[in-house]
C-alpha positions as CSV (number, residue, x, y, z in Angstrom):
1,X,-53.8,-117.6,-275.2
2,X,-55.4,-118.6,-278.3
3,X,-56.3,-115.9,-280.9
4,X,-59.0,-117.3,-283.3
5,X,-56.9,-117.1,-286.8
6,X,-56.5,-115.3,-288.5
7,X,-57.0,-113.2,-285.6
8,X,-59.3,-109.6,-286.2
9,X,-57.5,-106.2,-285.9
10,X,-58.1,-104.7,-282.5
11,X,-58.1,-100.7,-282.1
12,X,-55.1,-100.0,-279.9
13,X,-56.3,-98.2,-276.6
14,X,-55.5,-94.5,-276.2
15,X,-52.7,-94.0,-273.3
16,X,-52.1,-90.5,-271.5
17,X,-48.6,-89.3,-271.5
18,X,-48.1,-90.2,-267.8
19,X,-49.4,-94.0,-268.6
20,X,-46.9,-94.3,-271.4
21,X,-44.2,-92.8,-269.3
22,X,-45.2,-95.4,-267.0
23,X,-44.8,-98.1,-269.3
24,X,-41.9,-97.5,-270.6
25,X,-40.3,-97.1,-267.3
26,X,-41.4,-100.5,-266.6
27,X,-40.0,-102.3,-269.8
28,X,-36.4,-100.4,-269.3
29,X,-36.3,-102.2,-265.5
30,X,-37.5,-104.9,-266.8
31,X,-35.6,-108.2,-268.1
32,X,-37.0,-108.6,-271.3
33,X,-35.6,-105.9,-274.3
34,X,-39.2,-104.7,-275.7
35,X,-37.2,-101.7,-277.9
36,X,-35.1,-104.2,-279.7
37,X,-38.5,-106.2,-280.1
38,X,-39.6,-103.2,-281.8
39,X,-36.8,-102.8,-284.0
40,X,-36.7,-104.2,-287.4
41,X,-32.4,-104.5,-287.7
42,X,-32.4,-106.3,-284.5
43,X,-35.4,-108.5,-285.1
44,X,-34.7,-110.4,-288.4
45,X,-35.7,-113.4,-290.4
46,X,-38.3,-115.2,-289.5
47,X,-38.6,-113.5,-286.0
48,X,-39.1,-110.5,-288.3
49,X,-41.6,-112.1,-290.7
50,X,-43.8,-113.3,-287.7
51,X,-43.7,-110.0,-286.2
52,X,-45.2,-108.1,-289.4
53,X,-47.9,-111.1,-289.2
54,X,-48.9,-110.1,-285.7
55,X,-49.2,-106.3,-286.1
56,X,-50.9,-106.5,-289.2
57,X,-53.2,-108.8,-287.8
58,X,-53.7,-106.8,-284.4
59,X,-53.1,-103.0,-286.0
60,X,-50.2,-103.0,-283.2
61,X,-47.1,-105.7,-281.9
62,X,-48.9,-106.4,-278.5
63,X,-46.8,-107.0,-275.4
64,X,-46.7,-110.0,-275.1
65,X,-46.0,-111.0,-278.7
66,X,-42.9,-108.3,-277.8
67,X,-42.3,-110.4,-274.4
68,X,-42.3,-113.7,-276.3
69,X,-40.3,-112.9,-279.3
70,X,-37.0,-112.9,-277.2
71,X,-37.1,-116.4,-277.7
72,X,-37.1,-116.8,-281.4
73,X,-38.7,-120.5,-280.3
74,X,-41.1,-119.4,-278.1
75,X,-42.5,-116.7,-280.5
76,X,-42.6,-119.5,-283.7
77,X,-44.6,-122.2,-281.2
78,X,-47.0,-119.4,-279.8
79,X,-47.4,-117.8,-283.4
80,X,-47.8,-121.3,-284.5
81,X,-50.6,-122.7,-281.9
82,X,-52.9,-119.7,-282.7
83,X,-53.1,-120.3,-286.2
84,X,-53.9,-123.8,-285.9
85,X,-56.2,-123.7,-283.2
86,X,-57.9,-120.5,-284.6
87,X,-58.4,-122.8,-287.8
88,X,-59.5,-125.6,-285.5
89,X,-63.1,-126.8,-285.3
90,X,-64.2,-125.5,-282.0
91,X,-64.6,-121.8,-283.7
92,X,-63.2,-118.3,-282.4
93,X,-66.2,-117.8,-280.1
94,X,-66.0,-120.9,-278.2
95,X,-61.9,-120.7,-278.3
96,X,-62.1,-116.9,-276.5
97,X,-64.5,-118.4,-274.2
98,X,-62.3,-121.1,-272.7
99,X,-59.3,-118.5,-272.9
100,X,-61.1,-115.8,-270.8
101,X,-62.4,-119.0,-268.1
102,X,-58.5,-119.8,-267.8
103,X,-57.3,-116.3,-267.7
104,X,-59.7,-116.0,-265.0
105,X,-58.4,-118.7,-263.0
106,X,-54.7,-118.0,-263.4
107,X,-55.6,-114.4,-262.2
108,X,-53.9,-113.2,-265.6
109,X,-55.4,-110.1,-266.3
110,X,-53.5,-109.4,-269.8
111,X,-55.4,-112.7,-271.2
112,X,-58.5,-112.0,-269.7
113,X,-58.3,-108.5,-271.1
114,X,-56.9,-110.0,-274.7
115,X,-59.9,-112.2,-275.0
116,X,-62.8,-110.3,-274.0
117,X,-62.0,-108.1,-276.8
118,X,-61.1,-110.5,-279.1
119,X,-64.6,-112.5,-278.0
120,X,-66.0,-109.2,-279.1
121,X,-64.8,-109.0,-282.2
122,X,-65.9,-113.0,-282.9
123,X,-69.6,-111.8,-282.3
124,X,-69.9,-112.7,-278.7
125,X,-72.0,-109.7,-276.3
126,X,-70.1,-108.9,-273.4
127,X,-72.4,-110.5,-271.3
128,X,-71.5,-114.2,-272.7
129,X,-68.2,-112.9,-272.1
130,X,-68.4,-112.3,-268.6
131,X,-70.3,-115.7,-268.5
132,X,-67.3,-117.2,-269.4
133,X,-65.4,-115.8,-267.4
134,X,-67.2,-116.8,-264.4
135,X,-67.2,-120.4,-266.4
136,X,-71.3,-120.2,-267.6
137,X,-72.9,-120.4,-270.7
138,X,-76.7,-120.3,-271.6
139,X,-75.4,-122.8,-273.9
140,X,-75.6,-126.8,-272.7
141,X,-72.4,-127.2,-275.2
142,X,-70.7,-124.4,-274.3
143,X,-71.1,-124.3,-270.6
144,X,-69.9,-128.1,-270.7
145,X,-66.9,-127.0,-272.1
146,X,-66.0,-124.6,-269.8
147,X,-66.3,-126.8,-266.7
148,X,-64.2,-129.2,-268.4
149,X,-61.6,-126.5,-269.0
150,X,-61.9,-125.1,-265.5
151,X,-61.8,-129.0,-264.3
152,X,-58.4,-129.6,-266.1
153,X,-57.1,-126.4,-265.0
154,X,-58.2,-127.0,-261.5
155,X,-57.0,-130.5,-261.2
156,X,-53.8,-129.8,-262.6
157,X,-54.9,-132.4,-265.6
158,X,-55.9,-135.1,-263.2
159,X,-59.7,-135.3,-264.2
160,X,-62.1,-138.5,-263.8
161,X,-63.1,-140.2,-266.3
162,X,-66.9,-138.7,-265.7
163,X,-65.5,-135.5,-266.6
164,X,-64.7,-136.7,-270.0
165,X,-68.2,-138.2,-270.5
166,X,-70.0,-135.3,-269.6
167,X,-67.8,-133.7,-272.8
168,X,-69.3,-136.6,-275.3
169,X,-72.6,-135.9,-274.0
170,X,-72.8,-132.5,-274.6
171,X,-71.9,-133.6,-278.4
172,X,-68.3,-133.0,-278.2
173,X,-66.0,-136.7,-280.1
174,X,-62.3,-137.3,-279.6
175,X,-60.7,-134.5,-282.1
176,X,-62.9,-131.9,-280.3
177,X,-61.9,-133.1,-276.7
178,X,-58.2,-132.8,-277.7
179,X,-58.0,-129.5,-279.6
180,X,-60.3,-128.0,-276.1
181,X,-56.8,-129.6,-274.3
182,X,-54.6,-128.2,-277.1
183,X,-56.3,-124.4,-276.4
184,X,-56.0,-125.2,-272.4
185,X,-52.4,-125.7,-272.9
186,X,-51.9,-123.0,-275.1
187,X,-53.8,-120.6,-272.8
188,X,-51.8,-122.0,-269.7
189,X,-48.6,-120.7,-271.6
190,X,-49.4,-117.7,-272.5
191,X,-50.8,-116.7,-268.5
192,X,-47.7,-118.0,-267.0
193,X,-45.7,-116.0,-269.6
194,X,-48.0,-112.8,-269.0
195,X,-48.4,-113.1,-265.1
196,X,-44.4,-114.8,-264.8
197,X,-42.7,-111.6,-266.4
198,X,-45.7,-108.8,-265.5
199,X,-46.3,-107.9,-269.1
200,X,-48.1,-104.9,-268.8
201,X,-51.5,-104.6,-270.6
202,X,-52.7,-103.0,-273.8
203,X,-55.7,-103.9,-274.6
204,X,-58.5,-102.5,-272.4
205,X,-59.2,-104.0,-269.0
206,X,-61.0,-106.5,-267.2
207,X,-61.9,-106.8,-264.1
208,X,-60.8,-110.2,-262.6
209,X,-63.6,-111.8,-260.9
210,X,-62.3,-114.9,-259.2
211,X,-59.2,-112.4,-257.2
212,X,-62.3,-110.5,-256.3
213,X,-64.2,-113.0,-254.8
């Protein structure tokens, strides 16, 4: 999952009673602590540091920030990647794009639903969103992007070397090529992590459309 950095603040969605009841049923049975996560004199240092970053850049600590910061590691490498990528030169719109084509493909609906709103918020209409998704763009560029993506995903990283050309055709050169890997990669992680441990959702949903099909 790569959040285009420094990522927008995101309006937290409004839960009912019985959906937070729900929730938190599910993280106590769960194997991860998300209440430590949540508590500043068991989450210190740098752990700590990185946790302020993330709710003051989202307005909340999202789940999966919570699921990922058991690992002091994990949370510094996946706090790390979005800043980098989100300062990258393929731009937030075209970073949510790829993120919501992967979260598609993985079946990961906490990305898909991440992304869409954070596509939103990077001035794409919710239609180019749900292009994505699907892997389509009205754009030549952007739409060769997202079949590469899909491709690598696909493939499990074993692409031909036409797939590649088609990339430098549509205009993108060899950093560009790599950082779209680098947000593949980072997008893989962050749907295994979501789907692998059934990190329940807070942003508003999405409808999967490959699981549907």
């Amino acid at each position: 999952m790569n959040f285009a950095g420094p990522p927008t603040a995101i309006d937290e969605p409004a839960y009912s009673p019985l959906q937070a009841n729900r929730e938190k049923e599910h993280f106590q049975n769960y194997t991860y602590r998300t209440d430590q996560c949540n508590r500043r004199d068991i989450a210190t240092g740098e752990t700590s540091q990185q946790l302020a970053q993330i709710k003051s850049a989202f307005g909340m600590v999202p789940n999966m920030f919570k699921a990922a910061a058991n690992s002091p590691a994990a949370l510094t490498s996946l706090w790390g990647a979005f800043g980098a990528l989100g300062n990258g030169r393929l731009g937030a719109k075209l970073g949510e794009q790829i993120a919501v084509a992967i979260a598609d493909r993985n079946n990961c609906n906490y990305s898909l639903a991440a992304h869409t709103g954070l596509g939103r918020k990077a001035g794409a209409t919710g239609q180019v969103m749900a292009d994505a998704q699907a892997g389509r763009s009205t754009d030549p560029r952007t739409a060769a992007d997202l079949t590469f993506a899909i491709a690598v995903v696909d493939k499990r990283a074993g692409i031909e070397t036409s797939d590649v050309d088609a990339l430098r055709s549509a205009g993108f050169d060899d950093e560009d090529i790599v950082e779209i890997v680098a947000h593949i990669a980072l997008n893989l992680f962050t749907n295994y992590l979501n789907v692998a441990l059934d990190v329940p959702v807070d942003f508003p949903g999405v409808k999967l459309t490959r699981a549907a099909a």
